[in-house]
C-alpha positions in Angstrom: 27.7 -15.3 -5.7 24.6 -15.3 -8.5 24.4 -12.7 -11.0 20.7 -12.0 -12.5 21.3 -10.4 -15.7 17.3 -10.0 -16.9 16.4 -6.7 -17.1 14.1 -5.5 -14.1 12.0 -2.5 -14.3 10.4 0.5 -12.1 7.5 2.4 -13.0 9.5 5.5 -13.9 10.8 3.0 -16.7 8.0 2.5 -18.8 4.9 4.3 -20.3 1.5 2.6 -21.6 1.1 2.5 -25.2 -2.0 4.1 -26.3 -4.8 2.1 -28.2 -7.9 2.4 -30.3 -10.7 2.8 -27.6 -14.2 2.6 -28.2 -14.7 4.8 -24.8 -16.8 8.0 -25.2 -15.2 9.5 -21.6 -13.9 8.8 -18.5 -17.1 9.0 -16.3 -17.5 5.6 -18.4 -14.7 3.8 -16.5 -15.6 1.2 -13.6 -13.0 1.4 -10.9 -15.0 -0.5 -8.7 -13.5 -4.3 -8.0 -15.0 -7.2 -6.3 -12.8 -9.8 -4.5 -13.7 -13.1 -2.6 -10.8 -14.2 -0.9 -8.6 -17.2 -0.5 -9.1 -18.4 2.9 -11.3 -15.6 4.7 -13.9 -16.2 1.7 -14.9 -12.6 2.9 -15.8 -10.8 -0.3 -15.1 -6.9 -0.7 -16.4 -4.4 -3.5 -14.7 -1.2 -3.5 -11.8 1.0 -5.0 -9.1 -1.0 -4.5 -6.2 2.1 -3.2 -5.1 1.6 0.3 -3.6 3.8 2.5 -0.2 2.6 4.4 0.0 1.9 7.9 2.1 5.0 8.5 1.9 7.9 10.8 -0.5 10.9 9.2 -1.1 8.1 6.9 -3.0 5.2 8.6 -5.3 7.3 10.7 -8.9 6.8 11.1 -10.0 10.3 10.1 -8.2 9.3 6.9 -10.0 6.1 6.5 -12.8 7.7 7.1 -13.0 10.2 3.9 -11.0 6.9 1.7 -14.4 5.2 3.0 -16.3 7.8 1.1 -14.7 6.4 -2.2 -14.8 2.2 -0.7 -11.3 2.4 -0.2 -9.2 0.3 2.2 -6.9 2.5 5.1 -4.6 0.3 7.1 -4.0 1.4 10.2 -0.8 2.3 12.3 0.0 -0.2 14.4 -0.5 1.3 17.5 -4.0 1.6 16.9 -5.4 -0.2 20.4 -8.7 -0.5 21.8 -8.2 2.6 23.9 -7.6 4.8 20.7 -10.5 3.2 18.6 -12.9 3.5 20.8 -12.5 6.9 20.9 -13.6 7.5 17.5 -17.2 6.8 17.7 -17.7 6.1 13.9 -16.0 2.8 13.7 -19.2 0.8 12.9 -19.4 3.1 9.5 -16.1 2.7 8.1 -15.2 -0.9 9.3 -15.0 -3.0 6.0 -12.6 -0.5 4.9 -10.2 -0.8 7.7 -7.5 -3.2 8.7 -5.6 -3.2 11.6 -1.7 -4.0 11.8 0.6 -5.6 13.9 4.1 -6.6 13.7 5.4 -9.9 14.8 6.0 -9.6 18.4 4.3 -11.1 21.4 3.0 -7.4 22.2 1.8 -6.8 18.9 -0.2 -10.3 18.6 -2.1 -9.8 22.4 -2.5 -6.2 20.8 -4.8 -7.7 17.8 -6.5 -10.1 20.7 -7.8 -7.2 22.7 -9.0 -5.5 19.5 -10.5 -8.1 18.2 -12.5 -8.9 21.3 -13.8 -5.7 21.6 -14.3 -4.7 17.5 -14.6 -8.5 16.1 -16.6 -7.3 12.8 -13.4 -5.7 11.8 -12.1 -8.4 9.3 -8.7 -7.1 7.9 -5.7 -8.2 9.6 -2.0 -6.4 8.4 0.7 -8.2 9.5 3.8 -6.3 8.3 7.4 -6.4 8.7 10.1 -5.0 6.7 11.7 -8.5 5.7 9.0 -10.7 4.8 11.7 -13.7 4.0 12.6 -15.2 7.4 11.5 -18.6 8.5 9.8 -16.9 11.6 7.5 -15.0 9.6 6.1 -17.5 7.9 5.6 -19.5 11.0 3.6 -16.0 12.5 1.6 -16.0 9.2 0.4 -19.4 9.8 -0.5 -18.6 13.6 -2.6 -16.0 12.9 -4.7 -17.7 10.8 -4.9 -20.7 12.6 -6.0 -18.1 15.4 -8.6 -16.0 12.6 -9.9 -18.6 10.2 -12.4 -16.2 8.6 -9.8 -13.0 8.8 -8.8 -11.8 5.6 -5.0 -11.5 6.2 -2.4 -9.6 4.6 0.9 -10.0 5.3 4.5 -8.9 3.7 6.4 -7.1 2.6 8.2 -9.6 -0.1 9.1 -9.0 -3.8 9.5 -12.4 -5.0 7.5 -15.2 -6.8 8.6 -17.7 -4.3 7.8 -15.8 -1.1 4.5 -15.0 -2.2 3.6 -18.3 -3.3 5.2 -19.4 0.7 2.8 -16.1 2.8 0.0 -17.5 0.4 0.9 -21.5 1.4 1.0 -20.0 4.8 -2.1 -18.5 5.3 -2.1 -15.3 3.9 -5.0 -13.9 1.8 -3.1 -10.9 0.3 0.7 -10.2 -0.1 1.9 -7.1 -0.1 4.8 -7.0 -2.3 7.6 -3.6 -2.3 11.3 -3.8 -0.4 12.3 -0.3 -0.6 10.6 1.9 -3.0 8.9 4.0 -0.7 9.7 7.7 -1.0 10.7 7.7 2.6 12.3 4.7 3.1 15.9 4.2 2.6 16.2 0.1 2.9 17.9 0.2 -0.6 20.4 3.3 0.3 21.1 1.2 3.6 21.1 -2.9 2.5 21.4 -2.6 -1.3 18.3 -4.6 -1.0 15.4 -4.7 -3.3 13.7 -4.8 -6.1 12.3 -2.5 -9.5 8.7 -2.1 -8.1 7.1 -2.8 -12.0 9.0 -6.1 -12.2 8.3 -7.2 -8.7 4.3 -6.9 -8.7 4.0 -8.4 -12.8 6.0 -11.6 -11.2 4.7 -11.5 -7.6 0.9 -11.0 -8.8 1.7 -14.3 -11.5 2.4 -16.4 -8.9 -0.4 -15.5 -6.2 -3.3 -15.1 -8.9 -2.3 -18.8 -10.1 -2.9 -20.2 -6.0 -6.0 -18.2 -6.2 -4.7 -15.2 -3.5 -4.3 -11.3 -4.7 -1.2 -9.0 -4.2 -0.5 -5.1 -2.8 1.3 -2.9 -5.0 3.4 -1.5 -2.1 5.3 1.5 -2.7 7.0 3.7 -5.5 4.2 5.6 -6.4 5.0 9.4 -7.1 1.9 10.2 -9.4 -1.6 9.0 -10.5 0.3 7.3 -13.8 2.3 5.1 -11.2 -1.0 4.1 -9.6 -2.4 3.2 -13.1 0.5 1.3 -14.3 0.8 -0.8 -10.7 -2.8 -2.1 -11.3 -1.9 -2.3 -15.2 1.4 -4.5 -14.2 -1.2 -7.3 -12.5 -1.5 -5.3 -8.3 -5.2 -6.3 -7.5 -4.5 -3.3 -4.8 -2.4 -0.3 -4.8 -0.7 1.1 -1.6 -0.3 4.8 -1.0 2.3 6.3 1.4 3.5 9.8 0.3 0.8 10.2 -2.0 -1.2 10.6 1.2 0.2 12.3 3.2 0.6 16.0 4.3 -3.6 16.2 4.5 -5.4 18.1 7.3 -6.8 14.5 8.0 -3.6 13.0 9.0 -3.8 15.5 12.1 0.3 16.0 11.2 2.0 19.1 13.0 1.8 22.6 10.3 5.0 24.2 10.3 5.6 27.1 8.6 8.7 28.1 7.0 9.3 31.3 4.4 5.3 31.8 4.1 4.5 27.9 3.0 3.2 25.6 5.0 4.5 22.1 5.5 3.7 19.2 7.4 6.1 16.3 8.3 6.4 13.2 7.2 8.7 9.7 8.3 8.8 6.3 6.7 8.2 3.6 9.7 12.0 2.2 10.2 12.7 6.0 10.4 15.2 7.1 13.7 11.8 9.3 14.5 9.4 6.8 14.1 11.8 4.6 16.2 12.2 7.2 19.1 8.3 8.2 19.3 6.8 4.9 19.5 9.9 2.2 20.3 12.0 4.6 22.8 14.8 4.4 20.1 16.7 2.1 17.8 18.5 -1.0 19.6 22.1 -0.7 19.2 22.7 -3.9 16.4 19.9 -1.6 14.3 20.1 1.3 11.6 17.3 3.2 10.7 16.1 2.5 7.2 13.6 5.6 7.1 14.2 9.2 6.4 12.1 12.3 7.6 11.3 15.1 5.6 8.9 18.2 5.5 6.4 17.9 2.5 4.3 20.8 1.4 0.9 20.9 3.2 -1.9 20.1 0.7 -5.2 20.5 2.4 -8.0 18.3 2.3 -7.3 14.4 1.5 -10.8 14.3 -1.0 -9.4 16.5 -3.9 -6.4 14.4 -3.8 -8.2 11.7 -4.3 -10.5 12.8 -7.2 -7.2 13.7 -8.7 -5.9 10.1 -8.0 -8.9 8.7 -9.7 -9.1 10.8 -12.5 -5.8 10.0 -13.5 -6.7 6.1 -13.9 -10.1 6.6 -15.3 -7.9 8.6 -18.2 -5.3 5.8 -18.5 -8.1 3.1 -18.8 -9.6 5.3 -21.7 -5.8 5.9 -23.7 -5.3 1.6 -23.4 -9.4 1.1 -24.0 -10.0 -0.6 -20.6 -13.7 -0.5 -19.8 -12.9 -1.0 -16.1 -10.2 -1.5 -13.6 -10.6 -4.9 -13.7 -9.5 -5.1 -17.5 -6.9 -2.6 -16.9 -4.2 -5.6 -17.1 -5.6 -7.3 -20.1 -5.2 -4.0 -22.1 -2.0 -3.2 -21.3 1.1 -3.1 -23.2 4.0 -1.2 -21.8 6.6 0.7 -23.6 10.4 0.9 -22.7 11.6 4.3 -22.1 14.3 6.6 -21.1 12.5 10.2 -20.4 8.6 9.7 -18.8 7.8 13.6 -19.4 9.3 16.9 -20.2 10.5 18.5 -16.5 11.5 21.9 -18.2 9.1 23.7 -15.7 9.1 21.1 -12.8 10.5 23.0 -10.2 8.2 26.2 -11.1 
């Protein structure tokens, strides 16, 4: 047994610390990035937010409105050729998508078919739960051996030395969170993880020194959290909860004393399991939870609201742009984030 005594932090443990900023407002902040990848050498321009592969998350009428702002939507995984081609404005939206897969043998002839029939799309998300097995690595390296000018991104990990491993592997982007998610219970269930803030500052060190780029995957319960994930080093930010509960996600409405709600699962969840597995295998738990979240319209003023939020950190730290969001920030250690007298109002 090891015992890790350095202190490791979430985003609900720290605040930025203002500074002098020669910013007149926040329509003056560039959230725009441009990226040229490792291995792909594909280069991107856009917002860099994704949305997460997860039902009423990952959907294509989602991706389509995050394509409005140049943001990236990651689809479901059980997005086949049968189900794309039945949204006839792929061409539009396409740098903006990626499509995911798991590691089985089904999910790999999946990405063939798609591939063959939509092979501009050039994203590939190959996510798992537990990016640390020897097998996983091994799948990484497959892929791109199969898609040399894919940009791949594969996790999810939390460590310096798996990231620098997926990146040795093959992997353009890491996606870096074990359990912060607002619906997943992997920590509740394992006692494995990691503070999200700590992860992504040491994960993004060691893939920005092999040239590669990072996901902030996870934990985010406001636009601050957004802010700080790019602030901590994330060249992209992942959105789950934040997300979802939009007329876009095409979730089920249910109403209960006069609100409407819409549900919502994380992926290992027992329903997630049942719709699209048949069920959880007998040596499995479920590491998700459902729950009903309060329906909230149309995705685009979330969104604005999203961005706002960052422009107006960028201007407190003096950050011109996204890109020098990092460089300007300095973090303070706290106990209390903000006064919750009227939270529950």
């Amino acid at each position: 047994m090891r015992l890790e005594e350095d202190i490791k932090l979430d985003y609900s443990d720290v605040l930025f610390r203002p500074k002098r900023s020669t910013l007149q407002s926040r329509k003056d902040v560039n959230l725009k990035r441009t990226y040229r990848f490792k291995y792909s050498k594909n280069e991107w321009s856009g917002i860099p937010i994704m949305a997460a592969n997860m039902d009423g998350v990952g959907e294509l009428e989602i991706a389509e409105n995050l394509a409005e702002f140049e943001m990236i939507t990651c689809l479901t995984k059980q997005h086949d050729v049968k189900k794309i081609n039945k949204f006839k404005r792929i061409k539009k939206i396409y740098p903006n998508i990626a499509l995911s897969i798991g590691i089985k043998k089904e999910d790999f002839e999946n990405l063939n078919d798609v591939l063959k029939e939509f092979s501009f799309i050039k994203f590939i998300c190959i996510d798992v739960a537990n990016g640390y097995s020897e097998h996983f690595s091994k799948f990484v390296k497959s892929v791109r051996e199969k898609y040399p000018t894919k940009t791949i991104i594969a996790g999810n990990v939390v460590t310096a030395d798996m990231t620098q491993e997926l990146i040795l592997s093959g992997a353009d982007i890491v996606k870096v969170g074990i359990g912060p998610g607002s619906v997943c219970t992997t920590r509740i269930q394992t006692g494995v993880g990691y503070p999200q803030l700590s992860a992504v500052i040491e994960c993004a060190d060691a893939a920005h020194g092999l040239g590669a780029h990072i996901i902030a995957d996870g934990g985010c319960t406001c636009p601050g959290d957004v802010a700080k994930g790019f602030g901590a080093g994330a060249d992209f930010v992942m959105l789950g909860g934040m997300f979802a509960g939009h007329d876009e996600g095409k979730g089920k409405i249910v109403k209960t004393n006069g609100k409407k709600f819409i549900e919502f699962y994380g992926s290992s969840s027992d329903l997630a399991n049942k719709k699209h597995y048949g069920g959880l295998s007998n040596y499995r738990s479920s590491e998700g939870r459902t729950v009903r979240i309060q329906y909230r319209g149309k995705i685009k003023n979330t969104i604005l609201n999203i961005l706002g939020g960052i422009r107006s950190s960028c201007t407190y730290v003096g950050a011109p742009s996204l890109k020098q969001l990092s460089k300007c920030t300095t973090f303070v250690r706290v106990s209390n984030q903000f006064n919750d007298t009227f939270s529950n109002e």
